[in-house]
C-alpha positions in Angstrom: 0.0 0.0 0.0 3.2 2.8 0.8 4.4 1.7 -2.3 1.2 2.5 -4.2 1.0 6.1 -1.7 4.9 7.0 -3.1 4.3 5.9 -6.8 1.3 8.3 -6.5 3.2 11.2 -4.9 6.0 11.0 -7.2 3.7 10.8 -10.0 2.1 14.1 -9.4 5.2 15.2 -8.7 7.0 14.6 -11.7 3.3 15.8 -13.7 3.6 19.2 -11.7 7.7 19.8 -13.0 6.5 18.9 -16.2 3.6 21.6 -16.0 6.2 24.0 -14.5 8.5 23.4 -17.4 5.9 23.5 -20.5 4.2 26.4 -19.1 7.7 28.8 -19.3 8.0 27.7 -22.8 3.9 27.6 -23.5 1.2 29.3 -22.8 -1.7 27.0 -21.6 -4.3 25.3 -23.4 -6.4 26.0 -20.3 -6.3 26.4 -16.7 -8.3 24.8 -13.9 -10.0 28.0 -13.3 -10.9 28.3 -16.7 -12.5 24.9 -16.6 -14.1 25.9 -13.8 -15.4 28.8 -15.0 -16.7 27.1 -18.0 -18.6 24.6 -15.8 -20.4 27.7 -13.8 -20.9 29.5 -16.0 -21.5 27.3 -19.4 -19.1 29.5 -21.8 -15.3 30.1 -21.8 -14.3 33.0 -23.7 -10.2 33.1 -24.1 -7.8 34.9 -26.5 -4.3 34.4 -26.2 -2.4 37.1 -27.1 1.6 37.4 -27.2 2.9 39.4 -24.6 4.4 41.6 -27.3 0.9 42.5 -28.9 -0.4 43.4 -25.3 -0.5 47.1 -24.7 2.3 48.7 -22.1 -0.4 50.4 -21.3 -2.6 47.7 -19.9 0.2 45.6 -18.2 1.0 49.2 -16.3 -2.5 49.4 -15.3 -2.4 46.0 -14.2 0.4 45.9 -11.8 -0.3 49.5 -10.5 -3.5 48.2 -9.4 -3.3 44.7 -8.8 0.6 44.6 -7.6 3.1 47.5 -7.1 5.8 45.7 -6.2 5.8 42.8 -9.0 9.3 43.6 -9.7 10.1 44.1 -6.6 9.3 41.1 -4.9 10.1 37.0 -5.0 6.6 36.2 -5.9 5.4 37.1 -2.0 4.5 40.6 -0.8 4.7 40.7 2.7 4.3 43.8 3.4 0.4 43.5 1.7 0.2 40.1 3.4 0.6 41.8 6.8 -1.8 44.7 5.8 -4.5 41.7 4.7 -3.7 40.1 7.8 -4.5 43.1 10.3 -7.6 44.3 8.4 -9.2 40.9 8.0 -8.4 40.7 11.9 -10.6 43.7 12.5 -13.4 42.0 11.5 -13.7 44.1 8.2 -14.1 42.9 5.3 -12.1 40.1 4.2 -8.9 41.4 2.0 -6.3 39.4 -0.1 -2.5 40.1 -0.4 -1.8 37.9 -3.2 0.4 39.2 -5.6 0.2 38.5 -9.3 2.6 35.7 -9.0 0.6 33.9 -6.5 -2.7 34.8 -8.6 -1.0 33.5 -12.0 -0.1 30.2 -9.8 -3.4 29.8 -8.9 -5.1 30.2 -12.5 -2.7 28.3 -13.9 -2.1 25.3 -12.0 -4.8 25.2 -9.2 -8.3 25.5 -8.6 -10.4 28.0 -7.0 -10.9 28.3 -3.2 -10.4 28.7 0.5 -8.4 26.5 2.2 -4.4 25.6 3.7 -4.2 22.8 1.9 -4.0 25.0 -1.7 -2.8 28.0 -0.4 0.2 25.8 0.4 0.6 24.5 -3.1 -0.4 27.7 -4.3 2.8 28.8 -2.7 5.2 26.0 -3.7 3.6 26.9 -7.1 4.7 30.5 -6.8 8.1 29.7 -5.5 8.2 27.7 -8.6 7.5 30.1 -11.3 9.7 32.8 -10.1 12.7 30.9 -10.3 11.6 28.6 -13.4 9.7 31.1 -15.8 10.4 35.1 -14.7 8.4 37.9 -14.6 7.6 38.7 -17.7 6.2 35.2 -18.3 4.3 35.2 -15.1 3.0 38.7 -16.6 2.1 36.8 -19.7 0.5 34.4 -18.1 -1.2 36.8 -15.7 -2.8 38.6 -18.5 -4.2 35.9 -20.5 -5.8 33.8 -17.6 -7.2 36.2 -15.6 -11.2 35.9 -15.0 -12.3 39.6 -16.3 -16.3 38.8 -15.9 -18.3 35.5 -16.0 -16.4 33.1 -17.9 -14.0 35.5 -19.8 -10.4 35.0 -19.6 -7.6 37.2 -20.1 -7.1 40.6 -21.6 -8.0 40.2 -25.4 -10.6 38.6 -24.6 -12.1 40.9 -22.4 -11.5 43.7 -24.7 -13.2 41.9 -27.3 -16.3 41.4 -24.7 -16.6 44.2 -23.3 -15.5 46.6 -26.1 -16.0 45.1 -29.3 
């Protein structure tokens, strides 16, 4: 039965480097959040769009609100995390400190939801992508994962929703 339990573990170990590695080289095919999103809401709605072709514009806007320190930080912001932290402790309203490489890491390789369990992988995940893909990739893969409405995925696509 261990053995069974280890061949497991390092089979969804050696499936997540693999994911790690493909994903710095290739954008996605889909994420888990997009399939999720396709199962709530019944549509999908994706563009990729090269990094290049994306406005400087847009990724500015992006990290100014979603992020100031990107390229600053290893992938965690403490200093937000903290901030979260005491706010949510106040019994406010509940506020995240994830930057956009912990976002991205999410999209990309998890699913959505509250719990330790994926906020730990979420952070392996994170630790990953820093060192293995950058931060322009991450960016990359920021902008053309990220839910912008119900079931819409990543910048190009969202302009094409929204805007026409």
């Amino acid at each position: 039965m261990w053995k069974l339990i280890k061949r497991i573990i390092y089979l969804l170990l050696l499936i997540s480097i693999l994911s790690l590695v493909w994903g710095r080289f290739f954008n996605p095919a889909i994420t888990f959040t997009q399939l999720g999103g396709l199962i709530e809401y019944g549509k999908l709605k994706r563009d990729y769009v090269p990094y290049s072709n994306i406005s400087d514009n847009v990724k500015r806007a992006v990290i100014a609100s979603e992020d100031q320190r990107f390229f600053e930080h290893n992938g965690f912001d403490y200093t937000a995390i903290r901030k979260a932290i005491e706010h949510n402790q106040k019994g406010k309203s509940v506020r995240g400190g994830s930057t956009i490489s912990q976002q991205t890491a999410k999209n990309v390789f998890l699913w959505n939801g509250r719990s330790y369990f994926r906020k730990g992988l979420e952070a392996f995940y994170t630790f990953a992508i820093e060192k293995l893909w950058g931060k322009e990739v991450i960016l990359d893969r920021y902008l053309n994962s990220i839910e912008m409405g119900q079931g819409v995925f990543g910048v190009e696509a969202a302009s094409q929703y929204y805007f026409g």
